[in-house]
Each structure stands twice: as C-alpha cells, then as structure tokens.
TIKE-221322 format. One record per atom (N, C-alpha, C): atom name; z negated, y negated, x. Coordinates in nm, 3 decimals, always signed. Atoms other than C-alpha are relative to their C-alpha. Example, Ala and Ser with C-alpha at 12.3 -4.5 7.8 and 13.67 -1.06 7.14 Angstrom:
% TIKE-221322
[N; [+0.000; +0.119; +0.089]]
[CA; [-0.780; +0.450; +1.230]]
[C; [+0.000; -0.120; +0.090]]
[N; [+0.006; +0.119; -0.082]]
[CA; [-0.714; +0.106; +1.367]]
[C; [-0.073; -0.109; -0.077]]
//
This chain:
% TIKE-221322
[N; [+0.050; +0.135; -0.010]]
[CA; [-9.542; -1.483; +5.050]]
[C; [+0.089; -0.093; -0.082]]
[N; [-0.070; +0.046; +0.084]]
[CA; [-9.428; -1.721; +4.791]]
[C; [-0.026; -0.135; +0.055]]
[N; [-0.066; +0.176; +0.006]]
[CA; [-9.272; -2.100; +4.876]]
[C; [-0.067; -0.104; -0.088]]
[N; [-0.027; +0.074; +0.085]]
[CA; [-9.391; -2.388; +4.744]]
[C; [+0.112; -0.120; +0.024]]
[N; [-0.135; +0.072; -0.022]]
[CA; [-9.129; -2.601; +4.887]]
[C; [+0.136; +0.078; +0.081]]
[N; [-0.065; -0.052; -0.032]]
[CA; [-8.799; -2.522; +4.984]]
[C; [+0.130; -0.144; +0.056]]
[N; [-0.066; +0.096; -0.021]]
[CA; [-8.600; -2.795; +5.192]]
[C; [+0.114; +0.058; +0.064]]
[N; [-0.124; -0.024; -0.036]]
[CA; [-8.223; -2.778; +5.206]]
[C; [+0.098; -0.078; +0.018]]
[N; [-0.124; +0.094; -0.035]]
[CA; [-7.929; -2.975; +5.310]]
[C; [+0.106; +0.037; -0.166]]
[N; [-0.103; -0.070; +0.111]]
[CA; [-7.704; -2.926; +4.965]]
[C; [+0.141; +0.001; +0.061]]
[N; [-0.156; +0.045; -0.070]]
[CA; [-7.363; -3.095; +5.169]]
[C; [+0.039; +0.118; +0.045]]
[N; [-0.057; -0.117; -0.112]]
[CA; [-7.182; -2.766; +5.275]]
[C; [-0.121; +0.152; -0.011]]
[N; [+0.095; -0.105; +0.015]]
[CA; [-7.475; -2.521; +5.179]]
[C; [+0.007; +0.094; -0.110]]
[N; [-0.006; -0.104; +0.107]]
[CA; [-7.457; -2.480; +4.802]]
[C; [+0.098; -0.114; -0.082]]
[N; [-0.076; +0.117; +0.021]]
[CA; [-7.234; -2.799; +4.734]]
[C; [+0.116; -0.010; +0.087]]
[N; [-0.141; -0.026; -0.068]]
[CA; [-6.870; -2.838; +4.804]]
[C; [-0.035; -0.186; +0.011]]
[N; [+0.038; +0.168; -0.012]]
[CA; [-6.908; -3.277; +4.926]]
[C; [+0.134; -0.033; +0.021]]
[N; [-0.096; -0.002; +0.000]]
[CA; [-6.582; -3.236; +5.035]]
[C; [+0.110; -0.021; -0.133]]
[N; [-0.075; +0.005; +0.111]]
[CA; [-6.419; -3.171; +4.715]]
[C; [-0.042; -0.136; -0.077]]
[N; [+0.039; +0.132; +0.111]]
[CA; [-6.649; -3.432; +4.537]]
[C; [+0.041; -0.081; +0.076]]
[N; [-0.055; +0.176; -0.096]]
[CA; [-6.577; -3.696; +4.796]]
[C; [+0.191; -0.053; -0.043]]
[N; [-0.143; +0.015; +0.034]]
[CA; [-6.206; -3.665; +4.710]]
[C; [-0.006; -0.041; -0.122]]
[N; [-0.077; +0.011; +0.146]]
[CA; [-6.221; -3.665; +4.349]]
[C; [-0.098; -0.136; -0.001]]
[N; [+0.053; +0.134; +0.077]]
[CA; [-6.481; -3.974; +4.343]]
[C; [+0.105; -0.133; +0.076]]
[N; [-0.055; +0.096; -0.084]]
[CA; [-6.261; -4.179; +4.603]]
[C; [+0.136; +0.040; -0.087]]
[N; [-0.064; -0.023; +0.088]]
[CA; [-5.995; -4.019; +4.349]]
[C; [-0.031; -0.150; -0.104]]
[N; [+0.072; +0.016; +0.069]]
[CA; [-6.160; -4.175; +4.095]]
[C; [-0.005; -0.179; +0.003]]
[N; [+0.055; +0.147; -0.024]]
[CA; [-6.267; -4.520; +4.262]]
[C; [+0.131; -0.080; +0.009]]
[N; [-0.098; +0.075; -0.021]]
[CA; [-5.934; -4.610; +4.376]]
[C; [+0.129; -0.016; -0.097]]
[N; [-0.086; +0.027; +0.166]]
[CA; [-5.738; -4.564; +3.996]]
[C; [-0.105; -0.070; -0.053]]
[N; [+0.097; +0.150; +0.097]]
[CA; [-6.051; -4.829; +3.873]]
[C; [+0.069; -0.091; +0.090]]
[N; [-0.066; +0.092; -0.049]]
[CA; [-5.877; -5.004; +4.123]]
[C; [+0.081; -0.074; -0.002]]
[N; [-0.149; -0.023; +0.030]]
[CA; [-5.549; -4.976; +4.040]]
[C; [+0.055; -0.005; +0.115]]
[N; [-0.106; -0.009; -0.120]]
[CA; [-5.451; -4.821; +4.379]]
[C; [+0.021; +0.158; -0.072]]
[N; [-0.007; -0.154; +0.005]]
[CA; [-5.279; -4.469; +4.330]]
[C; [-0.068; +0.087; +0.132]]
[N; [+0.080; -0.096; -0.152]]
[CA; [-5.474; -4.217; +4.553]]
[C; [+0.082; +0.064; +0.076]]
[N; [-0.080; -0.087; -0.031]]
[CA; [-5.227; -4.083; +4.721]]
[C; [-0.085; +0.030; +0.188]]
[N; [+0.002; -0.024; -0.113]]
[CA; [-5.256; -3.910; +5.096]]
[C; [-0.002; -0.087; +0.088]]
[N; [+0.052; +0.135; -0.110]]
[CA; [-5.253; -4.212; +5.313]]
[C; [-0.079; -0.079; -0.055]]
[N; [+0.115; +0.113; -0.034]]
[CA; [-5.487; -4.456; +5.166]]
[C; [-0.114; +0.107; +0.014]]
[N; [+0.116; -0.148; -0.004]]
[CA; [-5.726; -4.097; +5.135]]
[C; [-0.007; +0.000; +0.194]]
[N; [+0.035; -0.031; -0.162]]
[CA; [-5.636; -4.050; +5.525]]
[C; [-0.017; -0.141; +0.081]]
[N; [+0.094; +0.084; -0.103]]
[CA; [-5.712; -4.438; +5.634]]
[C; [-0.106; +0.011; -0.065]]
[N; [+0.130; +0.024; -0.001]]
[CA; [-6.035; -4.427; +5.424]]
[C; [-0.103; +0.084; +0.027]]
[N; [+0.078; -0.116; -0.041]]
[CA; [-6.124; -4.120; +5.586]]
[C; [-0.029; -0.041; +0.170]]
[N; [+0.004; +0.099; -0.154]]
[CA; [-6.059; -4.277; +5.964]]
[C; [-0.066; -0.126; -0.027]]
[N; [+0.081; +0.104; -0.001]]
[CA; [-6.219; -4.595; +5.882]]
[C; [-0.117; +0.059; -0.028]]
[N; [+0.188; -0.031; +0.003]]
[CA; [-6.548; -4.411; +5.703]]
[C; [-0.072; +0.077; +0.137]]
[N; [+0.046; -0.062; -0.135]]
[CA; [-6.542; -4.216; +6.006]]
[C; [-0.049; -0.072; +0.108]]
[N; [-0.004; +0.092; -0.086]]
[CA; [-6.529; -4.483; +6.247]]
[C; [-0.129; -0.075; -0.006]]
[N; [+0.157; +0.073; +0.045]]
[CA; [-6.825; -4.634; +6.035]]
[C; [-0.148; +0.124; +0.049]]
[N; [+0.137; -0.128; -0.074]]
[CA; [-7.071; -4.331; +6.058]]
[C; [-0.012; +0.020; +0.166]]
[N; [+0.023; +0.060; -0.131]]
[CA; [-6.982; -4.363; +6.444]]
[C; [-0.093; -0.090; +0.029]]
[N; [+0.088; +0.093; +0.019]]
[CA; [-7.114; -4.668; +6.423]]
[C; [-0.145; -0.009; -0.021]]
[N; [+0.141; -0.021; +0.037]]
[CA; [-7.408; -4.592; +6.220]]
[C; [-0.106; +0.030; +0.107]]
[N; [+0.102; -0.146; -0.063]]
[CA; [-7.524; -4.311; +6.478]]
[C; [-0.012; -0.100; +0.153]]
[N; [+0.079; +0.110; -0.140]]
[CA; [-7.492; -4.586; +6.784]]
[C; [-0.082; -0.093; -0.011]]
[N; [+0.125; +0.115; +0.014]]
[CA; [-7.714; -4.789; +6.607]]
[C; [+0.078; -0.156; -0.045]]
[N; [-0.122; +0.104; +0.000]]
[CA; [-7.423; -5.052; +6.556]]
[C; [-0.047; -0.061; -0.157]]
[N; [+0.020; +0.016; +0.105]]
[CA; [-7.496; -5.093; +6.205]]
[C; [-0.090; +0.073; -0.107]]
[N; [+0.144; -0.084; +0.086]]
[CA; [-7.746; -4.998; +5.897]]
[C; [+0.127; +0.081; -0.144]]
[N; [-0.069; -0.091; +0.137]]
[CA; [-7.634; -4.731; +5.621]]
[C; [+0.046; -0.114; -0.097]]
[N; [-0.016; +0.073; +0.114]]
[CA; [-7.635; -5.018; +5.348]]
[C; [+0.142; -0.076; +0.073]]
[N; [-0.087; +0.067; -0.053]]
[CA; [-7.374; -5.194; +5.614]]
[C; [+0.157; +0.083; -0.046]]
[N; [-0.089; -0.150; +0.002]]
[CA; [-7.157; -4.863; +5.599]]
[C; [+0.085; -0.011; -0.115]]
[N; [-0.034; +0.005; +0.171]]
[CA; [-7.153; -4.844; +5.217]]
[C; [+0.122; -0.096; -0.004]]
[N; [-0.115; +0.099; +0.080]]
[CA; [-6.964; -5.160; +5.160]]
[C; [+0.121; -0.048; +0.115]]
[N; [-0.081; +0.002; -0.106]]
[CA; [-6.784; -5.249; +5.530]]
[C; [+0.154; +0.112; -0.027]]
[N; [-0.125; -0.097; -0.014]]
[CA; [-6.555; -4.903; +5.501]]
[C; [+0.129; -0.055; -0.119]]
[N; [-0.102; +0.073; +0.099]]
[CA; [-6.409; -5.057; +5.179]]
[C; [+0.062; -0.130; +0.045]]
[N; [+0.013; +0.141; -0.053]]
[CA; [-6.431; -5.423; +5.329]]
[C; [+0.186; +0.026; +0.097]]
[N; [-0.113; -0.043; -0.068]]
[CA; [-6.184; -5.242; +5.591]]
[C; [+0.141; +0.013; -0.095]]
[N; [-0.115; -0.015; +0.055]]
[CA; [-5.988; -5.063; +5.381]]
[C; [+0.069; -0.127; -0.047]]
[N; [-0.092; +0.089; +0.059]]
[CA; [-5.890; -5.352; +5.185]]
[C; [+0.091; -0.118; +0.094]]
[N; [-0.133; +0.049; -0.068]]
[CA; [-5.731; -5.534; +5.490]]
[C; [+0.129; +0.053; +0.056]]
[N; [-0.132; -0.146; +0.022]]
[CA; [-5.464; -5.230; +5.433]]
[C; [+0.032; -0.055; -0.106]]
[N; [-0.014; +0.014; +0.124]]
[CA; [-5.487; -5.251; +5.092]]
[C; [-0.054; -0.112; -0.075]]
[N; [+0.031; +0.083; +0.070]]
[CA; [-5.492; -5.552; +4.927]]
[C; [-0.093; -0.005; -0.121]]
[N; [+0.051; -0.067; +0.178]]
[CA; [-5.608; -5.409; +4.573]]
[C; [-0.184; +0.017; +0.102]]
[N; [+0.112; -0.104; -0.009]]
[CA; [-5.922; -5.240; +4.745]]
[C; [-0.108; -0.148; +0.061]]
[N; [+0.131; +0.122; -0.040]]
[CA; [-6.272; -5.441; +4.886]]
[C; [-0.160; +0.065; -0.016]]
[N; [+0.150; -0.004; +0.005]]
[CA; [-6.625; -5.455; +4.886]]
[C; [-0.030; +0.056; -0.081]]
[N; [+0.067; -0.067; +0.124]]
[CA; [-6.649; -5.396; +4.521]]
[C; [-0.014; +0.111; -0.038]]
[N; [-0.003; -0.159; +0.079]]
[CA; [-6.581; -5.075; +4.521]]
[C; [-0.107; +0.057; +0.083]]
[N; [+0.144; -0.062; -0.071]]
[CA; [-6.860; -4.975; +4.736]]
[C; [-0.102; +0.111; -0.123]]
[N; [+0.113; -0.048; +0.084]]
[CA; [-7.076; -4.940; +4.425]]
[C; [+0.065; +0.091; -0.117]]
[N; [-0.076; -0.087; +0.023]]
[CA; [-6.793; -4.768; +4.224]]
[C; [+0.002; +0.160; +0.070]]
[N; [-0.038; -0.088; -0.065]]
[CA; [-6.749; -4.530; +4.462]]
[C; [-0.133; +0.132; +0.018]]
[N; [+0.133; -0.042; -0.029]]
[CA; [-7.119; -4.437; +4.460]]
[C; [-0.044; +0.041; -0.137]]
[N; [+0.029; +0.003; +0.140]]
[CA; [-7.152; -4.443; +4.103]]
[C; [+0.111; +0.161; -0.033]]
[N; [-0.052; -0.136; +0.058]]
[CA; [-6.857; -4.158; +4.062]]
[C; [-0.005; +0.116; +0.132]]
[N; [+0.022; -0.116; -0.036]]
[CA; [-6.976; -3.975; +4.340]]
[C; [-0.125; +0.105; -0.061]]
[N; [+0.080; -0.078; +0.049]]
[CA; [-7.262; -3.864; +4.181]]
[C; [+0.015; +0.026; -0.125]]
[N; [-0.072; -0.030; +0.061]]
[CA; [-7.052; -3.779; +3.901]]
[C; [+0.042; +0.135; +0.028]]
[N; [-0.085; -0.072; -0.003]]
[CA; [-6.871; -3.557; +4.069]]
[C; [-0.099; +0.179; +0.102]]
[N; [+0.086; -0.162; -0.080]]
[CA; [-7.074; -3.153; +4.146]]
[C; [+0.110; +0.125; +0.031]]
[N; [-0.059; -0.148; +0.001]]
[CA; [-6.905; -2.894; +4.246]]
[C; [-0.063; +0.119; +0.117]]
[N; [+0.059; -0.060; -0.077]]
[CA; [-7.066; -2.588; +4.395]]
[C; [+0.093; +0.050; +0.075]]
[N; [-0.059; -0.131; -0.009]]
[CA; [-6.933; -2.346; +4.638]]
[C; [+0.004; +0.095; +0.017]]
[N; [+0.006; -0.158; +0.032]]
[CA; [-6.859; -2.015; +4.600]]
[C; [-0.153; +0.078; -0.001]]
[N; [+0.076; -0.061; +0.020]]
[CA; [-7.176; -1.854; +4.503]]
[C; [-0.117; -0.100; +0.042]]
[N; [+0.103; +0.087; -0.004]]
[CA; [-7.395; -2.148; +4.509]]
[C; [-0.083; -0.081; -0.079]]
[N; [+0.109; +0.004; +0.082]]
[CA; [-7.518; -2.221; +4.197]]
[C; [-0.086; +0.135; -0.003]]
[N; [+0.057; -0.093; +0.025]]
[CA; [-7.625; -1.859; +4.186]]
[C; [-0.097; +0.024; +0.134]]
[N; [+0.115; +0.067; -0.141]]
[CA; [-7.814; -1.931; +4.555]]
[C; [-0.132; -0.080; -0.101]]
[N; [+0.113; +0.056; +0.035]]
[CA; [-7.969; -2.198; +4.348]]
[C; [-0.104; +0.090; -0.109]]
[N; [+0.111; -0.080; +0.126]]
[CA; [-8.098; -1.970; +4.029]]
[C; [-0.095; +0.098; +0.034]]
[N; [+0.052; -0.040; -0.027]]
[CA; [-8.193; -1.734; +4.234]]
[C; [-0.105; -0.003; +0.092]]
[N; [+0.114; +0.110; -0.090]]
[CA; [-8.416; -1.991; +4.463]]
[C; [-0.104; +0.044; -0.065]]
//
C-alpha cells in the first residue's frame, strides 16, 4: 500500500533542534554583541522555558512567546531585547542539522 501523505514531527525524529537552537541563539546573540557563553545560553533556556509554560496554560499566545523570552532576557542583559526575536528566527532556519541517520530516513521516505 503506497502513502500519499506522510506526517512527521522533524524536532527529535530526523532533525537534531537541539543543536540548531544553540548555534542560532549562537548566532543571534554575536549580532548582538553579547558573547554566547554558558550562562546567558542557560538563562535563555529557563526563561524560554518558563514561556512555553506559559503558553500551554493559556497565559499567553505563541507570537507573545517569540519576542517576551528576549524582552526577559534583556533585563539580565542589557545588550539583548525584543529585537532579537526576529533575528533569532531568521538564523534558526538557517541552521539544519540531521541526526544520525536522518537524512537517509528522509531519502528513503
């Protein structure tokens, strides 16, 4: 029996999100001119977290999410803000990386 659709989650399936999430928040926060180092990476990982909480109680809308987690960060980090919201979105989808045997999942889809 042959498929005509085939619906998949890519995050964690045939896509590493993890890795890309680092290198675009890499990425966002040297347009910034913050260095990425391990703590502003581990509050903007507790604050986005805190936000998707949020999201899932209904507290706020995805588009809120987007720009708020930065909004946060930057009363840490001076340098950082709102603006990078759309930065951040712009080099995540930049950034692919499969894993382990997951482009070849996809070819052979």
């Amino acid at each position: 029996m042959a498929y005509k659709y085939v619906l998949l989650d890519a995050d964690g399936t045939f896509l590493d999100f993890n890795k890309a999430e680092r290198k675009a928040l890499t990425m966002t926060f040297e347009q910034a001119g913050l260095e990425a180092n391990e703590g502003i990476i581990s509050d903007y990982n507790r604050i986005n977290k805190q936000m998707w909480e949020a999201l899932e109680r209904g507290e706020i809308t995805r588009d809120t999410l987007r720009v708020r987690r930065f909004e946060l960060l930057g009363q840490i980090y001076p340098e950082a803000g709102a603006f990078m919201a759309q930065s951040y979105v712009e080099n995540l989808a930049q950034c692919v990386f499969f894993l382990d045997g997951g482009q070849e999942f996809l070819i052979n889809l």
